[in-house]
C-alpha positions as CSV (number, residue, x, y, z in Angstrom):
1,X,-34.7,60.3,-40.7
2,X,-34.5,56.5,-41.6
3,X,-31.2,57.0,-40.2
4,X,-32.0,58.3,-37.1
5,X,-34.9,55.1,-36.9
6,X,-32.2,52.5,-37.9
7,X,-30.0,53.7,-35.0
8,X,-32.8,54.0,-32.5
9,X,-33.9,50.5,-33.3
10,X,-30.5,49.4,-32.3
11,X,-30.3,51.2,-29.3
12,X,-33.4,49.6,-28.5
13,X,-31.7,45.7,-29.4
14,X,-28.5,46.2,-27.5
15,X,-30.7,47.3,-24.4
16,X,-33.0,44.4,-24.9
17,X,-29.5,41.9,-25.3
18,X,-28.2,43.3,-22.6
19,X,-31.3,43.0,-20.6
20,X,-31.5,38.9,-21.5
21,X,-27.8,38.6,-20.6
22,X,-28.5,40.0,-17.5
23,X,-30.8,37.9,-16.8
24,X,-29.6,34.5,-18.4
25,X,-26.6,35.7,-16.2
26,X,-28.8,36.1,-12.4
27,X,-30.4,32.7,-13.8
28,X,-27.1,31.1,-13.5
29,X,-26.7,32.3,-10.4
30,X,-30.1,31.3,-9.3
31,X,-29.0,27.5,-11.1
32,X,-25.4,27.7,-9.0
33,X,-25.8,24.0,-7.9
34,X,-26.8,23.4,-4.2
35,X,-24.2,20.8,-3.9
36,X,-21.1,23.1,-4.7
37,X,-19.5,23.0,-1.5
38,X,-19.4,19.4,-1.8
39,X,-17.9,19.8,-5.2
40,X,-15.4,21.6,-4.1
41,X,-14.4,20.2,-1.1
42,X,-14.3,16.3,-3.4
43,X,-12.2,18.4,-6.1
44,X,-9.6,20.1,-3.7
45,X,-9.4,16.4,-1.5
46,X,-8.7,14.6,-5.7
47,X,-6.3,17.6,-6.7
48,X,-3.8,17.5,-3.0
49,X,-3.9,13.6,-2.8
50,X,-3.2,13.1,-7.2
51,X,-0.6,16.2,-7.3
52,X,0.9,17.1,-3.7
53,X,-0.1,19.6,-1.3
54,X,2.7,22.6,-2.9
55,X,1.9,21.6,-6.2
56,X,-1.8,22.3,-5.9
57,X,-2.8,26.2,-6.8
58,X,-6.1,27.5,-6.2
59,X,-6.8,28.0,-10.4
60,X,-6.3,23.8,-10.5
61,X,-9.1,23.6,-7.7
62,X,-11.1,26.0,-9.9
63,X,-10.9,24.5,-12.9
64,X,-11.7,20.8,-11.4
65,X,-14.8,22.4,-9.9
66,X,-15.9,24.4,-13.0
67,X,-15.7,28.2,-11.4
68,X,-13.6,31.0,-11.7
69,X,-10.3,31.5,-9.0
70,X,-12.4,34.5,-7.2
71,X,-15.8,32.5,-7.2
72,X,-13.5,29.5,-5.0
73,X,-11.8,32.3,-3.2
74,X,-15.3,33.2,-2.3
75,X,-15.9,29.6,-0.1
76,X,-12.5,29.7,1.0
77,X,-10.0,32.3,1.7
78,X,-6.7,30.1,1.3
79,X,-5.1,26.5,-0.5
80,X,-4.5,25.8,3.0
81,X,-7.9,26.4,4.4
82,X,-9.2,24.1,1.7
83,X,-6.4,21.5,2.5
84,X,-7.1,21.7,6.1
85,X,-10.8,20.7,5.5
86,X,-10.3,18.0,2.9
87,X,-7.6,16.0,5.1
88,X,-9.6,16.4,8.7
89,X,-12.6,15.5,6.4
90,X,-11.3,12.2,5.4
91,X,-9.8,11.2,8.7
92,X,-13.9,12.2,10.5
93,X,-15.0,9.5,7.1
94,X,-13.0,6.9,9.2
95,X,-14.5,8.3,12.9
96,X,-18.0,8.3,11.4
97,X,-17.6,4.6,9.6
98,X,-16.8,3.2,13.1
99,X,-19.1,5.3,15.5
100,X,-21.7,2.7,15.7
101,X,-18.6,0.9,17.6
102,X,-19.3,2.8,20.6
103,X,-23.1,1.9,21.1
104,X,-22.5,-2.1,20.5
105,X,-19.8,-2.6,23.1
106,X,-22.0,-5.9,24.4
107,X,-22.1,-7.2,21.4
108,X,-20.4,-10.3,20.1
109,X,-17.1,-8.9,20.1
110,X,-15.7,-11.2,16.7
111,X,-18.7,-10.3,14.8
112,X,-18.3,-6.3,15.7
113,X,-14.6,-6.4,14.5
114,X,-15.7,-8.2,11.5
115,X,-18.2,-5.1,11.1
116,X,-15.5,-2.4,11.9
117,X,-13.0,-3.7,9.2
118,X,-16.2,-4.1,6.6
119,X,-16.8,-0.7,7.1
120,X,-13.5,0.8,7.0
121,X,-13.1,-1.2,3.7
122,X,-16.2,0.6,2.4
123,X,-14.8,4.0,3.2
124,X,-11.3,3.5,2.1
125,X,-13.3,2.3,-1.9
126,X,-15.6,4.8,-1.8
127,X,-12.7,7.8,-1.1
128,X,-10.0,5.6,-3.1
129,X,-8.9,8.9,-5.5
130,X,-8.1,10.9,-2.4
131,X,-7.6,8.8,0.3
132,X,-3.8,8.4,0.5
133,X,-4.0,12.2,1.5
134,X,-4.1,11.9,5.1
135,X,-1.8,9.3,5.2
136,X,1.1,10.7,2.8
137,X,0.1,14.1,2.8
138,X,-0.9,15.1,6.5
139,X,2.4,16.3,7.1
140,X,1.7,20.0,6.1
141,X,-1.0,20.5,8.5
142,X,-0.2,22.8,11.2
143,X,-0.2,22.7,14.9
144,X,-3.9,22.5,16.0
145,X,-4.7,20.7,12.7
146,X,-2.0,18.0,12.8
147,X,-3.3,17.2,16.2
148,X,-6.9,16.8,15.0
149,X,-5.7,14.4,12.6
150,X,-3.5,12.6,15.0
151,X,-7.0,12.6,17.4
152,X,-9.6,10.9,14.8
153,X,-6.5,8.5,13.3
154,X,-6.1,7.5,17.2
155,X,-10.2,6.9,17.8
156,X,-10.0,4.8,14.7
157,X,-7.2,2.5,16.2
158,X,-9.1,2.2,19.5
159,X,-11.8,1.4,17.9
160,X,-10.5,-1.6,16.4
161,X,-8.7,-2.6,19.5
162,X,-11.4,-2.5,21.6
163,X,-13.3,-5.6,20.4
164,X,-9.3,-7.3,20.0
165,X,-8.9,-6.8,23.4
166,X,-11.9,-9.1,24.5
167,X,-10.8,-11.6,21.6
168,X,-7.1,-12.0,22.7
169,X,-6.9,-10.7,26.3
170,X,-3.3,-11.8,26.6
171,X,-2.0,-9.2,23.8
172,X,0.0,-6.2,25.5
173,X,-1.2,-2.7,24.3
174,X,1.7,-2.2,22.3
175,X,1.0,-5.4,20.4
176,X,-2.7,-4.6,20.1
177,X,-1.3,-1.0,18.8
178,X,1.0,-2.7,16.1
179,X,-2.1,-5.6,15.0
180,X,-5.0,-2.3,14.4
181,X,-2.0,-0.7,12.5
182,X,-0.9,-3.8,10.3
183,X,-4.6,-4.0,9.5
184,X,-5.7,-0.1,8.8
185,X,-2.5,-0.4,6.3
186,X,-3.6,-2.9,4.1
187,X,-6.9,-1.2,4.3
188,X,-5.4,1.7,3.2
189,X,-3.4,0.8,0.9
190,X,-6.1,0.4,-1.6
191,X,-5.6,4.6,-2.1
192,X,-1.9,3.8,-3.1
193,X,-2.7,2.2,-6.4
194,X,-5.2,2.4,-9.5
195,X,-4.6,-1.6,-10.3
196,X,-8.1,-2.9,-11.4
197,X,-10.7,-4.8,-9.8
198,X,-14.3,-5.6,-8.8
199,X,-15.4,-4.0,-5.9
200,X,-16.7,-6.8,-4.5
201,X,-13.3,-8.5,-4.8
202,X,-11.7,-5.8,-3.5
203,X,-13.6,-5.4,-0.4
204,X,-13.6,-9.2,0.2
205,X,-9.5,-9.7,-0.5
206,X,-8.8,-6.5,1.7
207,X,-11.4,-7.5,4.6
208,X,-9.7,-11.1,4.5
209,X,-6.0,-9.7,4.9
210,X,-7.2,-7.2,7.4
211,X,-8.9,-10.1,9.4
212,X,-5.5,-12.0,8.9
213,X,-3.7,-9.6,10.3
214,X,-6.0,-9.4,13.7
215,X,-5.7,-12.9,14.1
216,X,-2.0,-13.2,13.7
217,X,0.4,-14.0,16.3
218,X,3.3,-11.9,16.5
219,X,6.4,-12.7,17.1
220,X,8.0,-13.8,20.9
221,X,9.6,-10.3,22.1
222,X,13.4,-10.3,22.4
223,X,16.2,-9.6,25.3
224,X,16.3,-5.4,23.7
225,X,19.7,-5.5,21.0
226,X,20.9,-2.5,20.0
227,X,19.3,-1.2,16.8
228,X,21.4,-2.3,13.2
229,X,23.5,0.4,12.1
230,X,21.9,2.1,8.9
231,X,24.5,2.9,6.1
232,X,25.8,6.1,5.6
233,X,27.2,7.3,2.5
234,X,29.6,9.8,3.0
235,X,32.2,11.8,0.4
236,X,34.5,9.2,0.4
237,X,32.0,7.4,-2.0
238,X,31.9,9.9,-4.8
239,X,30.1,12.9,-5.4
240,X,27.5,11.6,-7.2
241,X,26.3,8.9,-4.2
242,X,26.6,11.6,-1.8
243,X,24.1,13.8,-3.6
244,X,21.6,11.0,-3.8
245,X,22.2,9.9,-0.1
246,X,22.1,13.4,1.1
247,X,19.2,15.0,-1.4
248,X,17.1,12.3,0.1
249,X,17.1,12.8,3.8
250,X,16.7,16.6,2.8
251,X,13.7,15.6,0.9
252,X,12.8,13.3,3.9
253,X,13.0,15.6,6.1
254,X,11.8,19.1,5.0
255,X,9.9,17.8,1.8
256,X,11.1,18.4,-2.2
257,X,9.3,21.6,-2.2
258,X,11.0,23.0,0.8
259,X,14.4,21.6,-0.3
260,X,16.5,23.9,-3.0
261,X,19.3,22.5,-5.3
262,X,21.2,24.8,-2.6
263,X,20.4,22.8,0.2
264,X,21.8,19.9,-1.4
265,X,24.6,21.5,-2.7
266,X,25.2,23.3,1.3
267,X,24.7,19.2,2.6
268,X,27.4,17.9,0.4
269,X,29.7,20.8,1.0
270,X,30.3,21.9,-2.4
271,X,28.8,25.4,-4.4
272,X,25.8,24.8,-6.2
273,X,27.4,25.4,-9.9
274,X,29.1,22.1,-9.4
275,X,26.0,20.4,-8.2
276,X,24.7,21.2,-11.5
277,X,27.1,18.8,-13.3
278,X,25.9,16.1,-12.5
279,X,21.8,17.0,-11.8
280,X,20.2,19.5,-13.9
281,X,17.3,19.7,-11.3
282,X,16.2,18.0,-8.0
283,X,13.7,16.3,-10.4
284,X,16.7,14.4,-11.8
285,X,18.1,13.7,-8.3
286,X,14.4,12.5,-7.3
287,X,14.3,10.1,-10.3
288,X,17.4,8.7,-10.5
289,X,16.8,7.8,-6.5
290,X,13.3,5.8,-7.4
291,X,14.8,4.8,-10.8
292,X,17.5,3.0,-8.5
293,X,15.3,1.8,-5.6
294,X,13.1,0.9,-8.1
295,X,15.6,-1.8,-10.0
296,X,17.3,-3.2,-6.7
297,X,13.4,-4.3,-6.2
298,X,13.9,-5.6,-9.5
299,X,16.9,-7.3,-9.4
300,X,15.7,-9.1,-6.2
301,X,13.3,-10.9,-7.9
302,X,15.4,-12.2,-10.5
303,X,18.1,-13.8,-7.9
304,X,15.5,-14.7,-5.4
305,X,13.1,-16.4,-8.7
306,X,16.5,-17.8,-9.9
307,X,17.8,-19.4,-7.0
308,X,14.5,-20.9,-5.1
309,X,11.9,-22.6,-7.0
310,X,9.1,-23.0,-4.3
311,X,6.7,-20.0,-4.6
312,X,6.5,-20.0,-0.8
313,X,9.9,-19.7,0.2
314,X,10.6,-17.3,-3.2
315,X,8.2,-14.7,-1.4
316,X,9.0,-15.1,1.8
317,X,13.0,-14.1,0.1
318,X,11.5,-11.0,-1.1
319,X,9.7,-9.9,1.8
320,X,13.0,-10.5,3.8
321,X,15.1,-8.6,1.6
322,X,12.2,-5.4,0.7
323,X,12.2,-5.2,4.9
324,X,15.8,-4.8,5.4
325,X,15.9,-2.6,2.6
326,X,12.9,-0.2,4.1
327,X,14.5,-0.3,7.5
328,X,18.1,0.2,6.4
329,X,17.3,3.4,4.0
330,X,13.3,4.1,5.7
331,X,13.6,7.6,4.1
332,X,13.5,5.9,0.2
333,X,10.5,4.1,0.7
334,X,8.7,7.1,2.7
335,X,9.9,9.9,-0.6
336,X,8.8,7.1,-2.9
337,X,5.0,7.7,-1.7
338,X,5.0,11.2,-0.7
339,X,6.9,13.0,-3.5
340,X,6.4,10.8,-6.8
341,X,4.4,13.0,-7.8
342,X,7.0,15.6,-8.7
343,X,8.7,13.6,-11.4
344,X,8.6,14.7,-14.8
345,X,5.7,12.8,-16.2
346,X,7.8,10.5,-18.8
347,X,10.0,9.1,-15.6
348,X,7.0,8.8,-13.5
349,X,5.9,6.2,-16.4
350,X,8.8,4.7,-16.5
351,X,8.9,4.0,-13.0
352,X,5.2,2.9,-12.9
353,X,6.0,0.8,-15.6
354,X,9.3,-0.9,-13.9
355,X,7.3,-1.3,-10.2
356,X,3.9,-3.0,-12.3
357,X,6.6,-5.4,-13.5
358,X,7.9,-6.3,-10.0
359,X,4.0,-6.3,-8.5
360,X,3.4,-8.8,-11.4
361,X,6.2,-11.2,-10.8
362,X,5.4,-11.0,-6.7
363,X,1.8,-11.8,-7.7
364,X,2.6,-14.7,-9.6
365,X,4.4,-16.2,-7.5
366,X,1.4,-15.5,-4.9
367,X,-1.5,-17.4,-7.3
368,X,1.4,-19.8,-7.5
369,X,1.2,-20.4,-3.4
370,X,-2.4,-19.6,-3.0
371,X,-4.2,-21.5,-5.9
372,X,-7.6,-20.3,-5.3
373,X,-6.5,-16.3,-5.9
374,X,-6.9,-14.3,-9.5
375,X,-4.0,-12.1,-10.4
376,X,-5.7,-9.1,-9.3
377,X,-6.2,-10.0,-5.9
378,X,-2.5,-11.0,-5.7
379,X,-1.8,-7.8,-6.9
380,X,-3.6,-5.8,-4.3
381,X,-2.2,-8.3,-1.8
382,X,1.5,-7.2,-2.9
383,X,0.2,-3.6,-3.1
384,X,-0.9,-4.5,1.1
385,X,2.4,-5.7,1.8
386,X,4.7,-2.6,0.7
387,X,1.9,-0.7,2.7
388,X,2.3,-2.6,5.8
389,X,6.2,-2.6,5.8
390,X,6.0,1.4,5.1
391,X,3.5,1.5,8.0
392,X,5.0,-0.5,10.8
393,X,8.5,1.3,9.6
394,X,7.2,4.3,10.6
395,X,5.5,3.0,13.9
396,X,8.4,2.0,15.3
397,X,10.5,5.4,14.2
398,X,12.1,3.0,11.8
399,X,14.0,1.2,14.3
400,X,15.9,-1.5,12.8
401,X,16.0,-4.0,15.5
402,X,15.6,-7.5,14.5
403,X,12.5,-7.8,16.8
404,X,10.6,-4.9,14.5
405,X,12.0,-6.3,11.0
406,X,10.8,-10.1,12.4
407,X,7.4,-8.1,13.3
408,X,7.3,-6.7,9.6
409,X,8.3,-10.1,8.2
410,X,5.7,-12.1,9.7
411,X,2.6,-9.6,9.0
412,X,3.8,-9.4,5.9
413,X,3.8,-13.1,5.2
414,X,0.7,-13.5,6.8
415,X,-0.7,-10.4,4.2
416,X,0.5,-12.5,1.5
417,X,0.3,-16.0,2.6
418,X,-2.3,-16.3,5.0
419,X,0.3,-17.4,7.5
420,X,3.6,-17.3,8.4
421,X,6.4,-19.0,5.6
422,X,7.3,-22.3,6.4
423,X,11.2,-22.6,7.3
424,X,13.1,-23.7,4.5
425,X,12.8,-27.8,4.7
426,X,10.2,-27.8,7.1
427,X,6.7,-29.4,7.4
């Protein structure tokens, strides 16, 4: 009998458990934050722009977010569908920041640029973890989507040219094109690093080098020359060159993820047992390309430091030499940003740690010409400068006239400087 009571009494606890599961369970249901679509949409927008669209999976987005896989499949049916809506998302941040652009088109028209690049500045610090993903990794939208982008990145230019166009009336559109670009990189740029400091430095070094940029004059057009010829590394060089050459217009091209060590191994002519030799993975062919690219940068410094003493004409060496380099071998510099993220974590420190060395020595040499700037703000100005060079690279499809690589040179002295480098033993 006591028996049959002990058992009935915990019958009667399990039910009653069970019961306040069930509802500490529908409470947390009833508690599911009314924010989460926010939270999710901010997690997926951090995850693509820190680790790459294909290394992304639906269980990272989860976890950053705090749910389950089918609770996330729930708002969204695809990685895709969330990566749609986080890059479109950012690019309508920069359509929405400018807006007020179209309703004060009498107003003073230098005061309404100033307001535009303030703005832009604001949104570019305020998204910096997942900005850089519409500009490195819009690439993988499709079709409709990749027009979209296109569309708002287009409106944001305009916008910015509009109010440049009553300011300088004599500028042709495709130099008012080339000035809103040079300025929207160094804005964005602030996404392609994590170097510290204040926000209220930040936005008043960036806004100053944006409004630099708007001001500058660019250099007189040419008689049209035919482009430089780019190198091109063929067999005759060695196996091991013509892997790296070849690997990275692959990678370039169709993006690591889409490239296979037999793609590489098809490029080169040879079966893919023997490209194993001498790479154990595309990994090691990715680092040993930025582990390269990464010394030449380097090593530029040191002969450039060692041969010219004024600060000046030491940094306008290096931005000479880091443009012909980006428009001789455009693909490098382009891989550098887009696909870093796939090294092994060890060389993506080591690389980190031999391009922070190169930024310092650039910025130095910056707070050596420009007396009144901290070492942070040189940095971010050094940071701007790669950007821009990237940037107008790709603006011009990388074509390596001397007209676009004396364009690059002179923005780019003017992001750093403030103004064009004096010739060597002038005024």
């Amino acid at each position: 009998m006591e028996e049959s009571c002990e058992c009935a009494a915990r019958a009667v606890e399990v039910i009653q458990n069970s019961m306040t599961n069930g509802n500490e369970s529908a409470a947390a249901v009833r508690r599911r934050p009314k924010d989460r679509k926010a939270q999710i949409a901010r997690a997926s927008a951090d995850a693509f722009s820190a680790q790459g669209y294909h290394a992304v999976s639906m269980e990272d987005i989860a976890a950053r977010v705090g749910i389950s896989p089918a609770a996330l499949y729930r708002h969204s049916p695809s990685k895709y569908d969330l990566f749609r809506d986080a890059v479109l998302a950012l690019g309508q941040k920069l359509v929405d920041a400018t807006a007020f652009a179209d309703d004060a088109m009498d107003s003073d028209p230098s005061e309404l640029l100033k307001a535009l690049v303030a703005a832009l500045v604001d949104t570019a610090i305020a998204n910096r973890t997942a900005g850089g993903l519409y500009r490195w990794e819009g690439r993988y939208l499709e079709g409709a989507d990749r027009a979209a982008l296109k569309d708002q990145l287009k409106l944001t230019n305009k916008r910015l040219q509009r109010p440049l166009a009553v300011l300088r009336p004599k500028l042709q559109p495709s130099q008012l094109s080339t000035l809103s670009a040079a300025a929207l990189s160094v804005i964005g740029s602030i996404t392609d690093h994590s170097a510290a400091l204040a926000v209220g430095e930040i936005r008043s070094s960036v806004s100053e080098m944006a409004g630099d940029l708007l001001a500058a004059d660019l250099p007189a057009s040419r008689d049209r020359v035919p482009a430089a010829a780019r190198p091109v590394v063929t067999a005759s060089a060695g196996t091991y060159e013509f892997v790296l050459y070849e690997s990275m217009h692959l990678f370039y091209q169709r993006g690591f993820r889409d490239t296979s060590m037999d793609d590489i191994a098809a490029a080169v002519g040879m079966q893919p047992s023997g490209l194993y030799r001498y790479f154990p993975g595309k990994a090691d062919i990715l680092a040993a390309t930025y582990r390269r690219a990464a010394d030449r940068l380097s090593g530029d410094v040191a002969k450039i430091v060692a041969r010219t003493a004024e600060p000046e004409q030491a940094l306008a060496a290096l931005i000479e030499a880091y443009v012909a380099r980006s428009f001789a071998r455009p693909e490098v510099a382009y891989v550098y940003y887009t696909e870093r993220h796939n090294l092994p974590a060890e060389e993506l420190l080591m690389l980190d740690t031999i391009q922070q060395s190169s930024v310092d020595a650039w910025a130095r040499l910056a707070t050596a010409a420009r007396p009144g700037w901290s070492i942070g703000r040189a940095r971010y100005a050094v940071h701007a400068v790669y950007a821009v060079i990237v940037d107008l690279g790709r603006l011009v499809r990388h074509d390596n006239t001397a007209q676009a690589r004396s364009t690059a040179r002179r923005l780019t002295e003017i992001t750093l400087l403030g103004q064009p480098a004096r010739e060597e033993g002038g005024d």
